[in-house]
Each structure stands twice: as C-alpha cells, then as structure tokens.
PyMOL commands that place a pseudoatom at each C-alpha (Angstrom):
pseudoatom trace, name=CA, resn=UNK, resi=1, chain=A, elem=C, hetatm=0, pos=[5.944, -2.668, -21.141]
pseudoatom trace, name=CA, resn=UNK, resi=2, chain=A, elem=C, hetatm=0, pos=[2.791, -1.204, -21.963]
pseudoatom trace, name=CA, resn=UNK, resi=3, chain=A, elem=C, hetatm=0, pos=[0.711, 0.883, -19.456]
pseudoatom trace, name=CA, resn=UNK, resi=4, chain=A, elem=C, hetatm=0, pos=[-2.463, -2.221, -19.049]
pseudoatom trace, name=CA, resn=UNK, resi=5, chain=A, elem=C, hetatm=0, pos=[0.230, -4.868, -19.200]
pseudoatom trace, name=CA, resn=UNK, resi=6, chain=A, elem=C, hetatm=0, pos=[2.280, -2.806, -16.451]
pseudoatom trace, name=CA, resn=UNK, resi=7, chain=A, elem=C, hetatm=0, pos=[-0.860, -2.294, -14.349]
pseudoatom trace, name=CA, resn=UNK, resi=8, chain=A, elem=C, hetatm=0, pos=[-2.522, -5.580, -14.509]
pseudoatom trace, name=CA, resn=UNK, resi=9, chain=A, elem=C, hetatm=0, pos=[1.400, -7.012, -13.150]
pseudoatom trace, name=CA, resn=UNK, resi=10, chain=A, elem=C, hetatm=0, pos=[1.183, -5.246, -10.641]
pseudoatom trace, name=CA, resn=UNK, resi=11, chain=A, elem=C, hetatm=0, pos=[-1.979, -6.701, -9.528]
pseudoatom trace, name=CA, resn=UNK, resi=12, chain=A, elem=C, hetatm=0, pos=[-1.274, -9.788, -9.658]
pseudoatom trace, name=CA, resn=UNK, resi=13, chain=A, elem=C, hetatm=0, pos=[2.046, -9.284, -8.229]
pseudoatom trace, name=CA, resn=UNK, resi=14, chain=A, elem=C, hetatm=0, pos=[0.119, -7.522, -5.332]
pseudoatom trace, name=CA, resn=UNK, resi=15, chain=A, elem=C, hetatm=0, pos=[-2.163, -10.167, -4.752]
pseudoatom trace, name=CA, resn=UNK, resi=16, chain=A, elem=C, hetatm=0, pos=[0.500, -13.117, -4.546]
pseudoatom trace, name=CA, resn=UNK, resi=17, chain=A, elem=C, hetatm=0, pos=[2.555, -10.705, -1.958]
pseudoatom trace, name=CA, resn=UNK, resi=18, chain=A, elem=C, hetatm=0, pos=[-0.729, -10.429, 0.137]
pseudoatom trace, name=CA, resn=UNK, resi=19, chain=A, elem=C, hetatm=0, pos=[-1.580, -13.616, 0.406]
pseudoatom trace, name=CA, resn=UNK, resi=20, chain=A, elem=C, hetatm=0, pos=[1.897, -14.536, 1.238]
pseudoatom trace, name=CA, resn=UNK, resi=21, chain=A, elem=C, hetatm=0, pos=[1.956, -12.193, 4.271]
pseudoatom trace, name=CA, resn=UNK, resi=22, chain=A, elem=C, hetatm=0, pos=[-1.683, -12.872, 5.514]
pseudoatom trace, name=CA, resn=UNK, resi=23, chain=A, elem=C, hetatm=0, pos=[-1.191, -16.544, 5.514]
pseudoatom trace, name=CA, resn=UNK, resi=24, chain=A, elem=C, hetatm=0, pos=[2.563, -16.320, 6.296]
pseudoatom trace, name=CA, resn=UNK, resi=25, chain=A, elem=C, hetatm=0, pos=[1.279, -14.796, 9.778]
pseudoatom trace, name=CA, resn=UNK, resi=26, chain=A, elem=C, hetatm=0, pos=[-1.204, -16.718, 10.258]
pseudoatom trace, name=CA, resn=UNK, resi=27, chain=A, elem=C, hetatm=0, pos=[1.366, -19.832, 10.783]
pseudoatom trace, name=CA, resn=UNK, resi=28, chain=A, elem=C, hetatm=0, pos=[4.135, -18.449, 12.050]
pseudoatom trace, name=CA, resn=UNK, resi=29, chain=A, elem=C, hetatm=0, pos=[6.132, -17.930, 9.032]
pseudoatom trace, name=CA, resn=UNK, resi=30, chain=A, elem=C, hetatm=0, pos=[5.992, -13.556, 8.722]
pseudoatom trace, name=CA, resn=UNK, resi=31, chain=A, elem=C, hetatm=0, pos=[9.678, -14.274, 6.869]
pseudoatom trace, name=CA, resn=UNK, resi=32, chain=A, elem=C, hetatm=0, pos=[8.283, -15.756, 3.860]
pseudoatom trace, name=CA, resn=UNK, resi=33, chain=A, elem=C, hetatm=0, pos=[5.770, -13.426, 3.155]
pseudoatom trace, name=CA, resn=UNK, resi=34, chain=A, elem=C, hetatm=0, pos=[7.877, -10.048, 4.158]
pseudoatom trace, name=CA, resn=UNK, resi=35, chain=A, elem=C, hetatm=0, pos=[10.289, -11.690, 1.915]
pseudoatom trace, name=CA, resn=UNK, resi=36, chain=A, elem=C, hetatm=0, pos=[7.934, -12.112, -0.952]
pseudoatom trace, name=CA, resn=UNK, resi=37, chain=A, elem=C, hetatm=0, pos=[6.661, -8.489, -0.422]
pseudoatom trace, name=CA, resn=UNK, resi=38, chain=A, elem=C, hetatm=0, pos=[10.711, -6.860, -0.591]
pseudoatom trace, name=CA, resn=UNK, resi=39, chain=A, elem=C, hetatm=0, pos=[10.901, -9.267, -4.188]
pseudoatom trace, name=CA, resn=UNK, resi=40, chain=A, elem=C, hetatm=0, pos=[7.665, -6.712, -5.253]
pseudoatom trace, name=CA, resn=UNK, resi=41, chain=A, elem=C, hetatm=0, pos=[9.538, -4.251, -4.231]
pseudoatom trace, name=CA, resn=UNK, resi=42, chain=A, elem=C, hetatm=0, pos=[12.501, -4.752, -6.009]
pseudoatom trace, name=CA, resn=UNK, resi=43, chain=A, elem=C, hetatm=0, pos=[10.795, -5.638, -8.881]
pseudoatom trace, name=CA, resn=UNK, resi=44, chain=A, elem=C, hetatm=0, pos=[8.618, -2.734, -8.802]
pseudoatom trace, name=CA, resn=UNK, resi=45, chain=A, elem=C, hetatm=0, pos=[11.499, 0.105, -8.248]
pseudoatom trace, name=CA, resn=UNK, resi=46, chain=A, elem=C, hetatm=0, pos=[13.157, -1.963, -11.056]
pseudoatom trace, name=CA, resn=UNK, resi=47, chain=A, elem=C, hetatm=0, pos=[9.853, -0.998, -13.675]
pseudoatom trace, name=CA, resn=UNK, resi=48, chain=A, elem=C, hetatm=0, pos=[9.728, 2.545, -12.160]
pseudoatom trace, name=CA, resn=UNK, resi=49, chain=A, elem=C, hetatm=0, pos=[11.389, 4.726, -14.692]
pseudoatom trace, name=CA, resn=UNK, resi=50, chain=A, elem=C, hetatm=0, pos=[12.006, 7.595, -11.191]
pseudoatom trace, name=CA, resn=UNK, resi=51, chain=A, elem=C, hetatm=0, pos=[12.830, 4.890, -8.925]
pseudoatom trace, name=CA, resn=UNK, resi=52, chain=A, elem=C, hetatm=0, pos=[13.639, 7.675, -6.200]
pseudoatom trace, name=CA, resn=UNK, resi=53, chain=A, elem=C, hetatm=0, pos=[9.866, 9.059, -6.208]
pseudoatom trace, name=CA, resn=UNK, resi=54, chain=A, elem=C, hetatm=0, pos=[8.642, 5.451, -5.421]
pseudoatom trace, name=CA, resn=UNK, resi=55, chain=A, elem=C, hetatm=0, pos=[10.933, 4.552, -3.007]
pseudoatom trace, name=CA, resn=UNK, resi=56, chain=A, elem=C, hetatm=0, pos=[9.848, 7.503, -1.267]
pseudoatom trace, name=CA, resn=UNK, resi=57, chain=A, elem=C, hetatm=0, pos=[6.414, 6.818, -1.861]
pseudoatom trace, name=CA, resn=UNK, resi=58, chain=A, elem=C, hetatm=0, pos=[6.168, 3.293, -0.205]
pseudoatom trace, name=CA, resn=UNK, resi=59, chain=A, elem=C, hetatm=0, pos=[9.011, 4.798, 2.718]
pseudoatom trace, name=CA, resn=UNK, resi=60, chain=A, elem=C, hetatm=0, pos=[5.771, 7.438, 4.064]
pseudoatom trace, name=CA, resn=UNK, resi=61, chain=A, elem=C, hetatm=0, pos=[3.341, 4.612, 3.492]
pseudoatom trace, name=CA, resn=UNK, resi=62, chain=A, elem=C, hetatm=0, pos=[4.743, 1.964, 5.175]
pseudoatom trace, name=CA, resn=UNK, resi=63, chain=A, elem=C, hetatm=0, pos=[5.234, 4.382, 8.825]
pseudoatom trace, name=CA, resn=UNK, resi=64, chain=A, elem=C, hetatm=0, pos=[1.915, 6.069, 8.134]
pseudoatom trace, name=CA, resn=UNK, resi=65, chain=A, elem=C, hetatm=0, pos=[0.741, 2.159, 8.373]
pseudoatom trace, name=CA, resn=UNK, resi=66, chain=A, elem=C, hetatm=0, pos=[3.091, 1.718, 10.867]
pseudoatom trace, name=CA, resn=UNK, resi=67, chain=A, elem=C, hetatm=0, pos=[1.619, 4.530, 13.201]
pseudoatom trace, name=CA, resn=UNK, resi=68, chain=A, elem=C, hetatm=0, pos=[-2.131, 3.478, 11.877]
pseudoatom trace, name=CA, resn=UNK, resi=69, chain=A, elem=C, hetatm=0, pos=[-2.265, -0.128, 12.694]
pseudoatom trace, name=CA, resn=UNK, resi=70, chain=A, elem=C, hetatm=0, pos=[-0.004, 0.233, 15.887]
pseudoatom trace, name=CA, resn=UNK, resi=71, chain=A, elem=C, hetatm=0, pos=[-2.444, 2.645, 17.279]
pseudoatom trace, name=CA, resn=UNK, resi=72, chain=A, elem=C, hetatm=0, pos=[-5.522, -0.252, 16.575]
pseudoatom trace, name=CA, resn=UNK, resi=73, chain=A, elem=C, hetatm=0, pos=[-3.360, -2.964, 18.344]
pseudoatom trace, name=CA, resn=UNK, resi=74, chain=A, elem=C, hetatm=0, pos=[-2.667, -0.351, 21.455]
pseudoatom trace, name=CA, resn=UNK, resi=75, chain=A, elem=C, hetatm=0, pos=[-6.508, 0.301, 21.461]
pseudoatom trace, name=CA, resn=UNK, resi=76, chain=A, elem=C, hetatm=0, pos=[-6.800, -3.396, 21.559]
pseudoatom trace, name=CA, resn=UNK, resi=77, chain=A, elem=C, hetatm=0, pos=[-9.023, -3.670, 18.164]
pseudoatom trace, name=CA, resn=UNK, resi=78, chain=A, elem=C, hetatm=0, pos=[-7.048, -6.171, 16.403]
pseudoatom trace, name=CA, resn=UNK, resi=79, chain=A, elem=C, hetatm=0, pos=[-4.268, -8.833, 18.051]
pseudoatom trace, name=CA, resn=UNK, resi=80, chain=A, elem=C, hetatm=0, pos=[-1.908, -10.048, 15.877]
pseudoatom trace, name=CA, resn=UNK, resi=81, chain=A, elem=C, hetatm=0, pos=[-0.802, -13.858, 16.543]
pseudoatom trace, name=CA, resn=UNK, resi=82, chain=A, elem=C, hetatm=0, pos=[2.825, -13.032, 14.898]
pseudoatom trace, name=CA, resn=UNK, resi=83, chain=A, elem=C, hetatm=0, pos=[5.522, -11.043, 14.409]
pseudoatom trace, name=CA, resn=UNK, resi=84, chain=A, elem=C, hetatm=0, pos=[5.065, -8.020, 16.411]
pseudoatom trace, name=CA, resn=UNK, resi=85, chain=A, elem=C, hetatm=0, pos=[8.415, -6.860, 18.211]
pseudoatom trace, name=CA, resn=UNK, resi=86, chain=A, elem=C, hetatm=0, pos=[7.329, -4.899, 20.637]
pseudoatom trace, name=CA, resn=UNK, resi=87, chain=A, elem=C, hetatm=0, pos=[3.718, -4.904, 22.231]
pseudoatom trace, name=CA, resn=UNK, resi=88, chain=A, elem=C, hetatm=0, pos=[1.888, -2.131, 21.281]
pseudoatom trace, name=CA, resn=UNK, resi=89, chain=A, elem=C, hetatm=0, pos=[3.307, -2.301, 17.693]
pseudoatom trace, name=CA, resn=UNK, resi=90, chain=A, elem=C, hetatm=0, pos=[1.925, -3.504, 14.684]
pseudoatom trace, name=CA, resn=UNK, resi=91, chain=A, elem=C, hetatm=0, pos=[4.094, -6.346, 13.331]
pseudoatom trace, name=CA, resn=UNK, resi=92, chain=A, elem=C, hetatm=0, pos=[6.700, -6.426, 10.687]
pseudoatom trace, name=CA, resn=UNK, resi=93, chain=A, elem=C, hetatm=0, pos=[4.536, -8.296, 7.724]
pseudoatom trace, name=CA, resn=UNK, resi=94, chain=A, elem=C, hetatm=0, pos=[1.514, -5.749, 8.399]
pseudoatom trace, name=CA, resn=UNK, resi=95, chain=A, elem=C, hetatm=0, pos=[4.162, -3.084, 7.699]
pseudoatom trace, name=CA, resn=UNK, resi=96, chain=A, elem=C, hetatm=0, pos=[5.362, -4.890, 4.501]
pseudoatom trace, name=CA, resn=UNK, resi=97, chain=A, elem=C, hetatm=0, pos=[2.052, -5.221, 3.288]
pseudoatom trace, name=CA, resn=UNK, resi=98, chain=A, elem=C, hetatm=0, pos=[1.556, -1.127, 3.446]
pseudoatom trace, name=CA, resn=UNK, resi=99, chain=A, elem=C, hetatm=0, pos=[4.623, -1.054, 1.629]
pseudoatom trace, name=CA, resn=UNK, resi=100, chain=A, elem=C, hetatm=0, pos=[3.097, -3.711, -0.624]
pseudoatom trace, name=CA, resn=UNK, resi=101, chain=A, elem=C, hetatm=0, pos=[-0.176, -1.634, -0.978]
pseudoatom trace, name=CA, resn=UNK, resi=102, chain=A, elem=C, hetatm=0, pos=[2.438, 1.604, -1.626]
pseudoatom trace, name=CA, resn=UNK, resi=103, chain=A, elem=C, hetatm=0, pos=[3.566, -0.010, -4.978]
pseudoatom trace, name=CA, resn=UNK, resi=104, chain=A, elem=C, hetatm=0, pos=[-0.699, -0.179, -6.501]
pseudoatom trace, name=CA, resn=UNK, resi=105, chain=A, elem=C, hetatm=0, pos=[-1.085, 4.101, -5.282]
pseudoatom trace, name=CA, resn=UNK, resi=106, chain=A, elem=C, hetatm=0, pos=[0.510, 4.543, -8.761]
pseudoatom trace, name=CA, resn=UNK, resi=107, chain=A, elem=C, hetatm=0, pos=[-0.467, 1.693, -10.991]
pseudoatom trace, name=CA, resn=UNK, resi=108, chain=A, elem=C, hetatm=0, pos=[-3.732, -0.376, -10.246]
pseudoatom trace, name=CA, resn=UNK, resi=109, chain=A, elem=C, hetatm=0, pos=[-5.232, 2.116, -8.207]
pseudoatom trace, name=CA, resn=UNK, resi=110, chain=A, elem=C, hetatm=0, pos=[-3.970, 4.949, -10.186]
pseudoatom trace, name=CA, resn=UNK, resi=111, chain=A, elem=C, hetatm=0, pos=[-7.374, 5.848, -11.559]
pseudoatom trace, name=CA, resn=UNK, resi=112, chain=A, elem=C, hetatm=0, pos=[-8.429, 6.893, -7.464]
pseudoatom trace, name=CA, resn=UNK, resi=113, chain=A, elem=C, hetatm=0, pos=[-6.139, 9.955, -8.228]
pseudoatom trace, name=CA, resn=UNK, resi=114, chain=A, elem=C, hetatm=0, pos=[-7.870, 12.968, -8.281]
pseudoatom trace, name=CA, resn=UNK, resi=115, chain=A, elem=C, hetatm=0, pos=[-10.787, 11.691, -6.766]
pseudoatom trace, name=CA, resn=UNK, resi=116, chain=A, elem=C, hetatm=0, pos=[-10.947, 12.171, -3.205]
pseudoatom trace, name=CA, resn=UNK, resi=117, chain=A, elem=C, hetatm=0, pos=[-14.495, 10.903, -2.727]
pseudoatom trace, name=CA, resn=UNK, resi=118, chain=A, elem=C, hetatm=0, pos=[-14.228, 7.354, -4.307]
pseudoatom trace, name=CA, resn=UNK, resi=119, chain=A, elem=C, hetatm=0, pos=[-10.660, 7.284, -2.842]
pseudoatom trace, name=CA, resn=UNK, resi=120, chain=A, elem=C, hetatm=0, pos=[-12.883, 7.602, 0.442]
pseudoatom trace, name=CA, resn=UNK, resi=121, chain=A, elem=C, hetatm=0, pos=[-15.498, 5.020, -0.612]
pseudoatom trace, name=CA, resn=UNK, resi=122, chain=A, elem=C, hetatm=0, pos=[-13.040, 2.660, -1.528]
pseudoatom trace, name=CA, resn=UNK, resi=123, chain=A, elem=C, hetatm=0, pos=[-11.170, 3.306, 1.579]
pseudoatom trace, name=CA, resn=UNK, resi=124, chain=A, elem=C, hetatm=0, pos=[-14.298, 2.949, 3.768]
pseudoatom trace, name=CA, resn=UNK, resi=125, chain=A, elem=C, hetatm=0, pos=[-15.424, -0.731, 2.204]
pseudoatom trace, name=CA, resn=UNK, resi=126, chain=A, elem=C, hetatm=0, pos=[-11.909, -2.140, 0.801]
pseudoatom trace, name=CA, resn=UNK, resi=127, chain=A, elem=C, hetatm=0, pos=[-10.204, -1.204, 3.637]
pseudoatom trace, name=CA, resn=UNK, resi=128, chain=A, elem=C, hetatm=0, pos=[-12.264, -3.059, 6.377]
pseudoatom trace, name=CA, resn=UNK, resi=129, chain=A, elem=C, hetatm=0, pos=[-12.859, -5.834, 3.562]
pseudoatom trace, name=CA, resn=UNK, resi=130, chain=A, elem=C, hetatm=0, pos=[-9.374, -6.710, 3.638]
pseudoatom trace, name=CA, resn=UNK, resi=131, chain=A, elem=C, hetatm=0, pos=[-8.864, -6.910, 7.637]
pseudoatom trace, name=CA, resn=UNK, resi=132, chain=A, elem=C, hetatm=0, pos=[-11.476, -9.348, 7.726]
pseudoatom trace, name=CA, resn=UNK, resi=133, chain=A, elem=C, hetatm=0, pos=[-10.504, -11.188, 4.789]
pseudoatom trace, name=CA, resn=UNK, resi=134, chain=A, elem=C, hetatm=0, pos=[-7.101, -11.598, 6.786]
pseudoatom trace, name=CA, resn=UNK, resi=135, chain=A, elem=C, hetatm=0, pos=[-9.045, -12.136, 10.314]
pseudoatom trace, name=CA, resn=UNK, resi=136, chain=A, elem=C, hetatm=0, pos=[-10.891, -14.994, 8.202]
pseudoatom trace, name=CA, resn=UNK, resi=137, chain=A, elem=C, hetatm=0, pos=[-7.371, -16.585, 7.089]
pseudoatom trace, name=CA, resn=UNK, resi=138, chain=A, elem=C, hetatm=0, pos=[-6.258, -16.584, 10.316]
pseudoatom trace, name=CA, resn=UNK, resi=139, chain=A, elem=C, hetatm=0, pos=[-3.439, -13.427, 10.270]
pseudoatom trace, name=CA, resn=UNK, resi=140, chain=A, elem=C, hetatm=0, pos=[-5.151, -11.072, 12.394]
pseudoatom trace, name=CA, resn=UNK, resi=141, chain=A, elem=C, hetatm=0, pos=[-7.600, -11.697, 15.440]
pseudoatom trace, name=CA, resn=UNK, resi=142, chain=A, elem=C, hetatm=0, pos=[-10.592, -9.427, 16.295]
pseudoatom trace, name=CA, resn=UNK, resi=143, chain=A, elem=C, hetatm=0, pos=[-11.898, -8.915, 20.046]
pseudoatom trace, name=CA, resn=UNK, resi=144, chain=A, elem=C, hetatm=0, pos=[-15.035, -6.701, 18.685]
pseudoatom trace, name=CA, resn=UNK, resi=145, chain=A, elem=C, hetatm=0, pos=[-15.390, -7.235, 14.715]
pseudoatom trace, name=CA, resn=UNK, resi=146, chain=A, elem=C, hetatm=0, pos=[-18.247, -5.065, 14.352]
pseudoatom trace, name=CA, resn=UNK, resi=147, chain=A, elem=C, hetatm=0, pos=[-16.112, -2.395, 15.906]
pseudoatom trace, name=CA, resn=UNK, resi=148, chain=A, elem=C, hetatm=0, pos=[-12.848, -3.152, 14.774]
pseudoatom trace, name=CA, resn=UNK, resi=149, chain=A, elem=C, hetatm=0, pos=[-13.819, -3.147, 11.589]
pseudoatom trace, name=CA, resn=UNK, resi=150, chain=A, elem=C, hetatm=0, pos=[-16.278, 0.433, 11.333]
pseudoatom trace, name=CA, resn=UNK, resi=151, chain=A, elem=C, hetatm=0, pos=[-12.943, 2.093, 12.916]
pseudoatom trace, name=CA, resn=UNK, resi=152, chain=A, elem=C, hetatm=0, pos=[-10.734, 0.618, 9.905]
pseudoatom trace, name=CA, resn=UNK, resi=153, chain=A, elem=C, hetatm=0, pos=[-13.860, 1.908, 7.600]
pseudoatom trace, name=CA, resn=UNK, resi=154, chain=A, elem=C, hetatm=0, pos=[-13.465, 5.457, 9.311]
pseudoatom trace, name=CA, resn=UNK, resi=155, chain=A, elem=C, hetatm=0, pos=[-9.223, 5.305, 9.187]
pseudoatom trace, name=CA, resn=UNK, resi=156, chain=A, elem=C, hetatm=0, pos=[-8.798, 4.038, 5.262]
pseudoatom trace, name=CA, resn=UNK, resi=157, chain=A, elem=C, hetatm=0, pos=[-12.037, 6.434, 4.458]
pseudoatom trace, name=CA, resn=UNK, resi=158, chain=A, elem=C, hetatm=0, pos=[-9.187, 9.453, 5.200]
pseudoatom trace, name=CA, resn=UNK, resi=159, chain=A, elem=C, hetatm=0, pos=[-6.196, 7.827, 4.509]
pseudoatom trace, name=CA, resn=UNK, resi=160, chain=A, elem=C, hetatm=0, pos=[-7.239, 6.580, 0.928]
pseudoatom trace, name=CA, resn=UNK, resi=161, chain=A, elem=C, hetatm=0, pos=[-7.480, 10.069, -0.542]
pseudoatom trace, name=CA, resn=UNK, resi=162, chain=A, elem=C, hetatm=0, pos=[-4.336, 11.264, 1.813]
pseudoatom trace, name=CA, resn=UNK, resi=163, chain=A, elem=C, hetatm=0, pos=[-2.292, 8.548, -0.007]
pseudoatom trace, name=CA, resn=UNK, resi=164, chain=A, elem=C, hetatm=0, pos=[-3.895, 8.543, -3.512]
pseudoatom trace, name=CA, resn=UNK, resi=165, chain=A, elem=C, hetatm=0, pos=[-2.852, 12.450, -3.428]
pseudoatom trace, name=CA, resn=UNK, resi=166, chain=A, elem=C, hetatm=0, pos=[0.859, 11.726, -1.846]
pseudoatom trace, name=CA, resn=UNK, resi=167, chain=A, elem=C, hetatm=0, pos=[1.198, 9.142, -4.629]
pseudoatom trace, name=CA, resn=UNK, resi=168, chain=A, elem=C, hetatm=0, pos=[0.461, 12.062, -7.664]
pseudoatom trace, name=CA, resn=UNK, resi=169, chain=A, elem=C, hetatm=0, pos=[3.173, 14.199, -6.046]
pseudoatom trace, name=CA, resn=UNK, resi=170, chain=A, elem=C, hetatm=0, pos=[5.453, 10.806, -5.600]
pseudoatom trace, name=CA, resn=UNK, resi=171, chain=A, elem=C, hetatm=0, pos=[5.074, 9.348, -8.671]
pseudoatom trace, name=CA, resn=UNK, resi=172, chain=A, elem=C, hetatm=0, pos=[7.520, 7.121, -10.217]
pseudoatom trace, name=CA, resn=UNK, resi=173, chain=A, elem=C, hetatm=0, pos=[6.146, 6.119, -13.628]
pseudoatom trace, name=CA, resn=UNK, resi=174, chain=A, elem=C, hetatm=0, pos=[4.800, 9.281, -14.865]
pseudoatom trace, name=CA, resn=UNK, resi=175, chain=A, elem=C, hetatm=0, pos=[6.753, 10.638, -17.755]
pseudoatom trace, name=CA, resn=UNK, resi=176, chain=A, elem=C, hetatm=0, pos=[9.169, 13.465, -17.023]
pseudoatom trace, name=CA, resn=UNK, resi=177, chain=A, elem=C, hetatm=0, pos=[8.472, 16.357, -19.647]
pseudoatom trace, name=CA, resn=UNK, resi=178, chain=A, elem=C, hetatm=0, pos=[10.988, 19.518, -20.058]
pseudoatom trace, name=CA, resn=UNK, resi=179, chain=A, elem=C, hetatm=0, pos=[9.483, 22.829, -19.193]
pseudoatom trace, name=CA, resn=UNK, resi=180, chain=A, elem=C, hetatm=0, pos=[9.023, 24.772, -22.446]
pseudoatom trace, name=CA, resn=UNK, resi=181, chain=A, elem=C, hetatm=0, pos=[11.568, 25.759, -24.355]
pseudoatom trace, name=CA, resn=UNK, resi=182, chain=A, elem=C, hetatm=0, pos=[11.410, 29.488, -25.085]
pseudoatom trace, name=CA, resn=UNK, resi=183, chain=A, elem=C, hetatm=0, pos=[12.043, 29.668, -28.635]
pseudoatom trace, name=CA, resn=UNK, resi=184, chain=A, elem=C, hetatm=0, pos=[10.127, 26.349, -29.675]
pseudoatom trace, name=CA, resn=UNK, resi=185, chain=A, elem=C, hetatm=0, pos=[6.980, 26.588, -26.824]
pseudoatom trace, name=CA, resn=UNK, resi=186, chain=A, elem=C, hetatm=0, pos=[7.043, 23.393, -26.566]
pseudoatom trace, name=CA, resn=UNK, resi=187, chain=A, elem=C, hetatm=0, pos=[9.058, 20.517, -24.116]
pseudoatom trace, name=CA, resn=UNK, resi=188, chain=A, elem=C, hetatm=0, pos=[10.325, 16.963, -24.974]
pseudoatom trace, name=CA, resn=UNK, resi=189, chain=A, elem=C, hetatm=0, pos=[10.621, 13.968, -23.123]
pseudoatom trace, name=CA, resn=UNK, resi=190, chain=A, elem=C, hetatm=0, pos=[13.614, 14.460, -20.996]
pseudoatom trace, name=CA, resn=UNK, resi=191, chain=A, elem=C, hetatm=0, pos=[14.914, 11.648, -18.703]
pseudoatom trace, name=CA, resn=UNK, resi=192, chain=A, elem=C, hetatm=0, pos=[15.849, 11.435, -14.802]
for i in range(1, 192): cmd.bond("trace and resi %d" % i, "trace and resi %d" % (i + 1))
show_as sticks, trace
zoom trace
C-alpha cells in the first residue's frame, strides 16, 4: 500500500473510530466505540512495518491523555455522562480515542512533524474544535464552554508539538536504512 492510499485509510479509519466513541458515550454504549477504536488499532499495528515503535507510540499517548483530560474533569471543566471508573478520572473511551488520535501522529498528521508552530496552531483550534464537536453530540458536558474550551486551546497548543516530536522518534512506518557500509558508503534497506 502506497504512502496517500495508506494515509488517506487512516483517516477515514480515524474518523469512523471517533464517531463511534463520541456517540457511543453519549448513549451509554463506551463498549462499542472502545471496541471499534482497539479494531484501528489492530489494524493499524498490522500496516506498521515496526509494529513495536507504534505500539509504544499510542502506549505514552493514551496516559499522557489519560493524565490531561483527568486533570480537566478534577478541575471540573468537562463532565463526562459515561464510562468513567473512578471520579476524578477521565473515562475509558476518552482514553481510546488518544490512542485512536496516537495512530494519525505518523500518517495523516505526519506532515505537523518538524513543525512545532503549526503543530501548536493546530493544537490550539483542532483541539478545542473537537471537544465541542463531542459536547455538541452529546459525549462530553461543559459547565463553562468559553473556559473549558480556551484551557483545551492552551493544553493541545503544547501537547501537539510534544506528540508530533515523540511520534518522529516512535515511528513505525518509516523505512529502516543500514548505517553505511564502510567499503561501499552507502546503506540498503534492511528490515526489523
């Protein structure tokens, strides 16, 4: 599979998880869309030529969204109707979904590497965007929009470049090349 057709999958693929999820909590149902986000997953360690790096990728994204939207619902920003299990925490689908958003650091959203100040602008407006996207479908309930929202602006304005650079260190579908070969000066494609 080609690099576009590999990319635009993983769109798509992202976008059917999320909507899953979002409306999933919304009524109750957080199984179905967690489940549909751990099919992604498989299918998307399945496409990564260095599984291992990607797994490891979406492992430190899903507890850094762990820790980041568990610290909005303990400052009482955002309520979640479903599938928390434990006050204070953020609940299991919201986690799924930052392992969801884990699998596009790579692909979709590849071209953000390397540039830490549209990471940030992207962050700052896609971020909040998608809260109240889900606040608007019924997953996620908001005390104080206006503020709920400008501190999700501020959060995803830092973690967007934080993550877009973890992802070029943890990344599963670049190529592996072999150092250079003393005699030749040049490497080949070698394989993990």
């Amino acid at each position: 599979m080609g690099a576009a057709q590999l990319n635009a999958l993983n769109f798509v693929v992202f976008q059917v998880a999320w909507f899953a999820c979002v409306l999933g909590g919304a009524r109750g149902l957080e199984l179905a869309g967690t489940l549909t986000v751990a099919a992604a997953l498989v299918l998307h360690f399945a496409l990564a030529p260095r599984g291992a790096l990607e797994i490891a990728l979406v492992v430190v994204v899903a507890v850094v969204g762990l820790l980041w939207d568990s610290l909005v619902v303990t400052l009482g920003l955002m309520v979640y109707p479903s599938g928390s299990p434990a006050p204070g925490l953020a609940p299991v689908w919201i986690v799924a979904m930052w392992a969801l958003f884990a699998t596009t650091l790579n692909l979709s959203l590849g071209w953000l590497k390397g540039r830490p100040a549209l990471a940030a602008l992207l962050g700052a407006v896609g971020g909040p965007l998608a809260y109240f996207a889900g606040h608007r479908l019924g997953g996620i309930e908001l005390p104080d929009p206006a503020v709920a929202l400008l501190v999700q602006g501020l959060g995803w304005s830092v973690l967007m470049p934080l993550l877009t650079s973890l992802a070029t260190r943890l990344n599963g579908f670049e190529p592996v090349v072999a150092p250079r070969s003393p005699r030749t000066g040049h490497g080949g494609p070698r394989h993990a």
